[in-house]
C-alpha positions as CSV (number, residue, x, y, z in Angstrom):
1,X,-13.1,-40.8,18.6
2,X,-13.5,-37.2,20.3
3,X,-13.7,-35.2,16.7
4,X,-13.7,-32.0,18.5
5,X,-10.1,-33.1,19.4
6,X,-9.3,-33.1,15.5
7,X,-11.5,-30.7,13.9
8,X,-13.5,-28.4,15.8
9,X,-17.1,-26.8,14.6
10,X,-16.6,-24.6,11.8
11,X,-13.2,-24.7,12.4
12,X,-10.5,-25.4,9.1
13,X,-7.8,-27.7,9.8
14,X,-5.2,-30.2,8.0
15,X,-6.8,-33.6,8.5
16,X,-5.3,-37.1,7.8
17,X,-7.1,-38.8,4.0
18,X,-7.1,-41.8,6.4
19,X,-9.8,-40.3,8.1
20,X,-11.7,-39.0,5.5
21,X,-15.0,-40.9,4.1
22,X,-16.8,-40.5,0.7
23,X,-20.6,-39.3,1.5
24,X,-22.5,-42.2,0.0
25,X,-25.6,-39.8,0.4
26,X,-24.1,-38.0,-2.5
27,X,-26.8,-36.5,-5.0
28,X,-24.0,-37.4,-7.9
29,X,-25.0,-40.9,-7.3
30,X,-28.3,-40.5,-9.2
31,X,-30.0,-44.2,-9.9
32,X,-27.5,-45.0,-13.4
33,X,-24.6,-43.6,-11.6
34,X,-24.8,-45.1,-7.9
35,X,-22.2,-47.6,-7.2
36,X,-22.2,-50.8,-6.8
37,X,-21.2,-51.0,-3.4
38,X,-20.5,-48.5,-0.4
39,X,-16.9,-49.1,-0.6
40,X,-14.0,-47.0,-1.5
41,X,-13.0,-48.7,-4.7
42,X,-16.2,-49.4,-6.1
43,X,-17.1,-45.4,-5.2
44,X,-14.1,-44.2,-6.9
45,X,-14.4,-46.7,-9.9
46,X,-18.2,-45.0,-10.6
47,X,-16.7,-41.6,-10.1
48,X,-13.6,-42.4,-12.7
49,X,-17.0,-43.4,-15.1
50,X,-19.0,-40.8,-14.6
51,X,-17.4,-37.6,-13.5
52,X,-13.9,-37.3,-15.4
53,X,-11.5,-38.7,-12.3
54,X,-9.2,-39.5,-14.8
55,X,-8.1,-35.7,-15.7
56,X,-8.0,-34.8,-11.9
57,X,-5.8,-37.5,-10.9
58,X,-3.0,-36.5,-13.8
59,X,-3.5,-33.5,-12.5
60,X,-2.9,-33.8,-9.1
61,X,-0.4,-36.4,-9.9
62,X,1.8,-34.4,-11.8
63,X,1.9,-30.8,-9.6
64,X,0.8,-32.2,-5.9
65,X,-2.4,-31.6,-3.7
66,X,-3.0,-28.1,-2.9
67,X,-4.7,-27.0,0.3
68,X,-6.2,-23.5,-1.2
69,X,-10.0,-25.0,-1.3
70,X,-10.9,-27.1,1.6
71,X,-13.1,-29.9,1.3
72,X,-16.4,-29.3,3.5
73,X,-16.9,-32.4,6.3
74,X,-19.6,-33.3,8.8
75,X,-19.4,-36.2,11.5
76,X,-22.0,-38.4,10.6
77,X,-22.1,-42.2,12.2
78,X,-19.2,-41.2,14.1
79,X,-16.9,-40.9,10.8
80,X,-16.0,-37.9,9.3
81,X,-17.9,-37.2,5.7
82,X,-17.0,-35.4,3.0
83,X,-20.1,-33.1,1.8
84,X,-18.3,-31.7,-0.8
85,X,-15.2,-32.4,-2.6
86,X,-15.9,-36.0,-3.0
87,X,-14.0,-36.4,-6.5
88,X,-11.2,-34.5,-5.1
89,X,-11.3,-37.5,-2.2
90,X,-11.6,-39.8,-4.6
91,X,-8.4,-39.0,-6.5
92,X,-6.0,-38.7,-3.7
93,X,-7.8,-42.3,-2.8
94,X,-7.0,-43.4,-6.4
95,X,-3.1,-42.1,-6.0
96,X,-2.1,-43.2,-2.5
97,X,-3.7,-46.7,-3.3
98,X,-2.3,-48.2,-6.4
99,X,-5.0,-50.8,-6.3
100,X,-7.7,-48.5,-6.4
101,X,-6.4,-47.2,-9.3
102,X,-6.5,-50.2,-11.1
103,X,-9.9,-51.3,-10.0
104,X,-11.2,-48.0,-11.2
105,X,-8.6,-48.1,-14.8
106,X,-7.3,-45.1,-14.0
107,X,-4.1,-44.1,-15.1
108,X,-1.9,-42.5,-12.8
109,X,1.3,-40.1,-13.9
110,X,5.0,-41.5,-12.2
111,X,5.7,-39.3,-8.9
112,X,8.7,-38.7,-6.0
113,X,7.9,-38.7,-2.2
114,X,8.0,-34.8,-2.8
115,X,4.3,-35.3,-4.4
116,X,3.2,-38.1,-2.4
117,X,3.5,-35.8,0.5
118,X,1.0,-33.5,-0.3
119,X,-1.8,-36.4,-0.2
120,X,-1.5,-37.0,3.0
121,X,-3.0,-34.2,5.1
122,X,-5.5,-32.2,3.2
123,X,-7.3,-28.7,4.5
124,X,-10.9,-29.5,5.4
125,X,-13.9,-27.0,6.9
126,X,-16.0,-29.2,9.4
127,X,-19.9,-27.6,9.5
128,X,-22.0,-29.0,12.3
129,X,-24.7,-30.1,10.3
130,X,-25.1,-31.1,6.7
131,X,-27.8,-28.5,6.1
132,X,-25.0,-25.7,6.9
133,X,-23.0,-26.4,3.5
134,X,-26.3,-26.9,1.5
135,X,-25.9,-23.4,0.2
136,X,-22.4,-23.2,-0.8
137,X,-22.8,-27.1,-1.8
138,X,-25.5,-26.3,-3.9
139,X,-24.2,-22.8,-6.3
140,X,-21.2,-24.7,-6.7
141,X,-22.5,-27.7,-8.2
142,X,-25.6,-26.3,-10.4
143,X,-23.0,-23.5,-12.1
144,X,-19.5,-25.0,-11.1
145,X,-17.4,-27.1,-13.8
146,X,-18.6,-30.4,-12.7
147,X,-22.3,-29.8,-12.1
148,X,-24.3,-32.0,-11.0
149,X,-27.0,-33.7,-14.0
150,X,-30.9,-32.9,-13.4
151,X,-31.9,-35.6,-10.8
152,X,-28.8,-35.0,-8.9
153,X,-30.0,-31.7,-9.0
154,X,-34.0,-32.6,-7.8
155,X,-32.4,-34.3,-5.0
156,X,-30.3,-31.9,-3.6
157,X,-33.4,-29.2,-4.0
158,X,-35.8,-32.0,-2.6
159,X,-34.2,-32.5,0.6
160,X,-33.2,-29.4,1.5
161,X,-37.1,-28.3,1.1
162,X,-38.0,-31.4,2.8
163,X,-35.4,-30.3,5.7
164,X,-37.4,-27.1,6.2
165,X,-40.2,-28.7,7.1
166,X,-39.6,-28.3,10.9
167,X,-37.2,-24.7,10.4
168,X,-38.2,-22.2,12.4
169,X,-38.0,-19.3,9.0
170,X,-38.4,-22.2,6.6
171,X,-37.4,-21.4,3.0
172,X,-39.6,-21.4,0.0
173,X,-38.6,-23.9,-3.2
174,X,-37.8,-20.3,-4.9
175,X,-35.6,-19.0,-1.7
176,X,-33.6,-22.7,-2.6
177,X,-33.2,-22.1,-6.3
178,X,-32.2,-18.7,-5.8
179,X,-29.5,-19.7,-3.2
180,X,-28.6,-23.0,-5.8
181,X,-28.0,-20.3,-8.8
182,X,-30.9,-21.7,-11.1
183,X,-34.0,-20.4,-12.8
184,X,-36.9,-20.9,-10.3
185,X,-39.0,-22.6,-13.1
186,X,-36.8,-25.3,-13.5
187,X,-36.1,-26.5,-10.1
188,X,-39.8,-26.4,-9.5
189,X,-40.5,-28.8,-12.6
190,X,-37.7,-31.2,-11.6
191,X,-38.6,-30.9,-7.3
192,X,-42.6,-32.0,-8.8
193,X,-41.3,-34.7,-10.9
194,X,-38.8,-36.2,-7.7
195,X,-41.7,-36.3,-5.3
196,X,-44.1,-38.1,-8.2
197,X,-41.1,-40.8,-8.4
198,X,-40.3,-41.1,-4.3
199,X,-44.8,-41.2,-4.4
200,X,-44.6,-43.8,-7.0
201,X,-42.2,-45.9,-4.8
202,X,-44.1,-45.4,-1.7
203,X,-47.2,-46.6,-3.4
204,X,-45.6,-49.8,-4.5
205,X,-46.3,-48.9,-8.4
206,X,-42.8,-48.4,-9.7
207,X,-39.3,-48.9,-8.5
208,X,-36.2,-46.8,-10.6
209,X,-34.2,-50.2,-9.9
210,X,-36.6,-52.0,-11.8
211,X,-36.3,-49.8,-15.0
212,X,-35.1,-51.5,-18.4
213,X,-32.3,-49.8,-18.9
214,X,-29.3,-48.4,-17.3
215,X,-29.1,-45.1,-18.4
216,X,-32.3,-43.0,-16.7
217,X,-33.6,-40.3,-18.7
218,X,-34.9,-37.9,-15.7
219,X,-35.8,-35.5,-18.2
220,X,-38.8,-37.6,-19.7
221,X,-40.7,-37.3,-16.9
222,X,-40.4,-33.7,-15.4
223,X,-40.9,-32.4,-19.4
224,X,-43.8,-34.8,-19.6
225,X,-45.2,-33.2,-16.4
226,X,-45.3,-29.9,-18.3
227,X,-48.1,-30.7,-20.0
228,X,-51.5,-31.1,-19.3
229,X,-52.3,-34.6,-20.7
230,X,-49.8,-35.9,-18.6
231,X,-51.3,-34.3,-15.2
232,X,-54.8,-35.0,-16.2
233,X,-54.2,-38.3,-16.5
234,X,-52.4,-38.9,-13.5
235,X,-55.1,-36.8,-11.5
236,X,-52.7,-33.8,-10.9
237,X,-53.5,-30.7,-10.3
238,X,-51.6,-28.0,-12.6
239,X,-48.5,-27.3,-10.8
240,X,-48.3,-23.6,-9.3
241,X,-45.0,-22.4,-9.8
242,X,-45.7,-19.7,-6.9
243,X,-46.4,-22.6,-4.5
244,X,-43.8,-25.4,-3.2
245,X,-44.4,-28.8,-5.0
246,X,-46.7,-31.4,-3.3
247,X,-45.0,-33.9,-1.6
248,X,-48.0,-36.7,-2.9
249,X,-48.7,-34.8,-5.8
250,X,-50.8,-37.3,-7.8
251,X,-54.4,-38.5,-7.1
252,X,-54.3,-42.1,-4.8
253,X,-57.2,-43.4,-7.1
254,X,-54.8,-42.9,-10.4
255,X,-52.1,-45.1,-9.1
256,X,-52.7,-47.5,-12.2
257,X,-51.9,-44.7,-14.5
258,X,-48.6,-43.6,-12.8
259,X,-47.7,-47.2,-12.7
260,X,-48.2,-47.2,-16.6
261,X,-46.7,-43.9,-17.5
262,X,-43.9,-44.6,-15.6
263,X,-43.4,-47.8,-17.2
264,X,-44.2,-46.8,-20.8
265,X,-40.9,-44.0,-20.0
266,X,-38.9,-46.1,-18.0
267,X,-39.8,-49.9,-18.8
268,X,-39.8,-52.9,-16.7
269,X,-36.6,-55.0,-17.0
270,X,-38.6,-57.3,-14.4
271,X,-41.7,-57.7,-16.9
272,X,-39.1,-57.3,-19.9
273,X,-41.2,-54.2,-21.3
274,X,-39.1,-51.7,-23.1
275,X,-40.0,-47.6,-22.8
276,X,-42.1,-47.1,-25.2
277,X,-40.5,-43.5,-25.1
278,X,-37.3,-44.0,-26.9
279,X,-36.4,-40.6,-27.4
280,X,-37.9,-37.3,-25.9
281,X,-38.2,-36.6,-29.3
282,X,-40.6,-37.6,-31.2
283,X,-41.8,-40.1,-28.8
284,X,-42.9,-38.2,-25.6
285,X,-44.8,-35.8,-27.9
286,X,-46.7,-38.9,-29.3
287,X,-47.5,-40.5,-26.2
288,X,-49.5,-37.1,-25.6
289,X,-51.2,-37.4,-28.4
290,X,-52.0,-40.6,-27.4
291,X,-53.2,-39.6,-24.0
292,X,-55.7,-37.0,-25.4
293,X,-57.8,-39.9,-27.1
294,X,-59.7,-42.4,-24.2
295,X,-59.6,-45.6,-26.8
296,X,-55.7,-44.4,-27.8
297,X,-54.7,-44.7,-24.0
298,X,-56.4,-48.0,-23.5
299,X,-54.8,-49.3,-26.7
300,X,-51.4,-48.1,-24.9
301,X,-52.7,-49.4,-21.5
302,X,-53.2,-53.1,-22.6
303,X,-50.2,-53.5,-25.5
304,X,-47.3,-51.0,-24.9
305,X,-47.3,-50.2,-28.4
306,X,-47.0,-46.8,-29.2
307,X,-47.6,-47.1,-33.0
308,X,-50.7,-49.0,-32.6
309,X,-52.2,-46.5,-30.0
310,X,-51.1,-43.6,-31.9
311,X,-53.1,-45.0,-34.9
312,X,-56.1,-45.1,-32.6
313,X,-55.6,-41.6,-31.5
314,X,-55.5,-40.1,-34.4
315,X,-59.0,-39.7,-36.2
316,X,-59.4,-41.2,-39.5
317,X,-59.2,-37.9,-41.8
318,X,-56.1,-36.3,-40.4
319,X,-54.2,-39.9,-41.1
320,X,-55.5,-40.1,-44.5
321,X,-54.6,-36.6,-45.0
322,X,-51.2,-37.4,-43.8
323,X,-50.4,-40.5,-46.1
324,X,-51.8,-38.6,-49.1
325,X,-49.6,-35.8,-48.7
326,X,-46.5,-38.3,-47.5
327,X,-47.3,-40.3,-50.9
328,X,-47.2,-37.8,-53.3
329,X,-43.9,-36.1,-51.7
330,X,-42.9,-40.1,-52.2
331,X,-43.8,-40.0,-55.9
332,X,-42.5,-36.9,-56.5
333,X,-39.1,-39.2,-55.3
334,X,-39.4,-41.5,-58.0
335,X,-40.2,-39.0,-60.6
336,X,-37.0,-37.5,-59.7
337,X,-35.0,-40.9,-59.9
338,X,-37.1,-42.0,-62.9
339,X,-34.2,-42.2,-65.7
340,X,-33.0,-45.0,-63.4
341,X,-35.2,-47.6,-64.1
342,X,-33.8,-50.6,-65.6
343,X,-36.2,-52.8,-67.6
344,X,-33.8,-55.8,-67.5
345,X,-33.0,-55.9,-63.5
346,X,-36.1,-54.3,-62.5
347,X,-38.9,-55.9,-64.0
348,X,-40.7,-56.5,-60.9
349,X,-41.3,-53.1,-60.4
350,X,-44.2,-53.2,-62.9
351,X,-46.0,-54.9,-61.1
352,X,-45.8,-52.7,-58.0
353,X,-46.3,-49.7,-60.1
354,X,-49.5,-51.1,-61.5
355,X,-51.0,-51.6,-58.0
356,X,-49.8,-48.3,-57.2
357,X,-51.7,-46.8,-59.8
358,X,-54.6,-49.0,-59.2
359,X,-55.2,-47.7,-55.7
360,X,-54.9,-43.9,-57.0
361,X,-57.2,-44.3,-59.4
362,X,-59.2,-45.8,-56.4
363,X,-58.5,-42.9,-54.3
364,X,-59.1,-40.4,-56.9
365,X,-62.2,-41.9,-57.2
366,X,-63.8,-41.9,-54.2
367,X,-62.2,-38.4,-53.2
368,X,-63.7,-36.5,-56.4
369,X,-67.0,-38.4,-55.6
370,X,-67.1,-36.5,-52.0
371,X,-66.3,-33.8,-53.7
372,X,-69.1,-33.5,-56.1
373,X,-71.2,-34.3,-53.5
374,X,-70.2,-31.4,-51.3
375,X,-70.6,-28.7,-54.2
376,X,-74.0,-30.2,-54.9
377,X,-75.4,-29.8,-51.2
378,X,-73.6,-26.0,-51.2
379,X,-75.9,-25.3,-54.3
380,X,-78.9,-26.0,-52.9
């Protein structure tokens, strides 16, 4: 088909929904929200999921389509895609095709052929190249109602730095955060922590398919990335936020450690390894500690236990420190509870109580021992 003959360059027109395809590119399909398949229903089914179809189609059931905003197209593989307003697509999809609807479980309102008419032929604005709506593509989904999450957002920044590799004025990183609406900072963290994935995948080390769960928590890594234990161990040098992020940013010979920091985030579901990294917080914090102690990372290396590595980490007086003070706030507990000891139901707890008291007077012990012994060498 001669597109020109529909829609010229930069022209805006009424175009046929028939015509119109969903860009599968989309940077709203991050890795726990692509679809399934490349296909209209399951595209619209992962958009009704993820990015509240639902409420669009009532709406546009109820009052109609209308043309004010036009959705922004390109040809591409001689078929004309929709760069932006994909869930707008998606709902007049949904509405005109009852069986979409019910693939996706979306609920559509009753409506006359009054209604019906005004999915037919929608306004669109064709551009000539994809990179000519990255701009306007790119304010409106950082600051718009539906923006996009953070690895949606990487991606979009990613390859439209990538794209100005061979531009005649090429932008900066921070001319493309500017022109996105976000802090500089941010976009440079989350651009560094993209290219370490698309590295890792290159290098055979990791795959984001391969992860243990579904759900992929973008921000472990590019706050991990913040701080130094992380780079130092994965041979990178501190990112400089007044330079554009390396596109292989971490050392060839530390492959083996991206393949296990990646892993203790992310997990394996083909190895059956969990994260070790349950939640950013605490766990992300630990793993640093973790990583500033050589026998704590090899503990963490070989087992994928977090707790056990930790204990290595962490030098003997600042954990007995820790338990001493966590065991008194403990007793101070039971003091407060004390009136609720029952002989008759809790007998056992004698027993307990009398090993507790054996290991203080243990403790005591040894720690007023030290103690004596450290006022008598101050003496002298």
């Amino acid at each position: 088909m001669n597109w020109d003959d529909v829609i010229g360059i930069r022209d805006t027109e009424l175009v046929s929904v028939d015509l119109l395809h969903f860009d599968t590119n989309n940077p709203r399909f991050t890795p726990d929200r692509r679809p399934g398949e490349d296909t209209d229903p399951a595209i619209i089914a992962e958009l009704a999921r993820t990015a509240d179809l639902s409420e669009l189609v009532q709406s546009i059931g109820t009052s109609g389509y209308i043309n004010i905003e036009p959705l922004v197209v390109v040809v591409r593989d001689d078929k004309l895609v929709v760069l932006e307003g994909n869930r707008r697509l998606a709902a007049l999809k949904a509405l005109r095709n009852s069986d979409y609807a019910r693939y996706a479980k979306l609920s559509a309102p009753e409506f006359g052929d009054e209604i019906r008419a005004t999915f037919e032929n929608i306004l669109v604005y064709r551009v000539e190249r994809e990179e000519d709506a990255r701009e306007l593509i790119g304010f409106k989904h950082i600051n718009g109602p539906q923006a996009w999450d953070a690895f949606a957002k990487a991606t979009f920044a990613a390859r439209w730095l990538d794209s100005q590799l061979e531009a005649e004025n090429p932008l900066k990183l921070i001319d493309i955060a500017n022109r996105m609406g976000d802090k500089h900072a941010t976009i440079h963290r989350m651009v560094t922590a993209y290219y370490v994935l698309m590295q890792a995948e290159r290098m055979d080390v990791f795959n984001l398919e391969d992860r243990y769960k579904r759900a992929f928590s973008f921000s472990h890594l590019y706050t991990g990335l913040s701080y130094p234990e992380f780079t130092e161990y994965l041979g990178m040098p501190k990112p400089q936020r007044d330079q554009d992020p390396s596109r292989e940013p971490v050392d060839t010979e530390h492959a083996d450690n991206l393949r296990f920091l990646l892993t203790w985030l992310y997990g394996s579901k083909e190895r059956d390894l969990q994260p070790v990294v349950r939640s950013q917080n605490p766990d992300l914090g630990r793993v640093r500690e973790v990583l500033r102690s050589k026998s704590g990372t090899k503990v963490l290396e070989q087992t994928s236990h977090l707790d056990d590595a930790l204990i290595t980490a962490t030098p003997k007086d600042r954990r007995f420190s820790k338990h001493i003070v966590e065991a008194n706030g403990q007793l101070r507990l039971a003091m407060e509870t004390l009136d609720g000891f029952e002989p008759e139901t809790q007998s056992e707890l004698q027993e307990i109580v009398n090993s507790a008291f054996k290991r203080v007077q243990l403790i005591k012990a040894t720690v007023d021992v030290q103690m004596s012994g450290l006022e008598a060498s101050k003496e002298k």
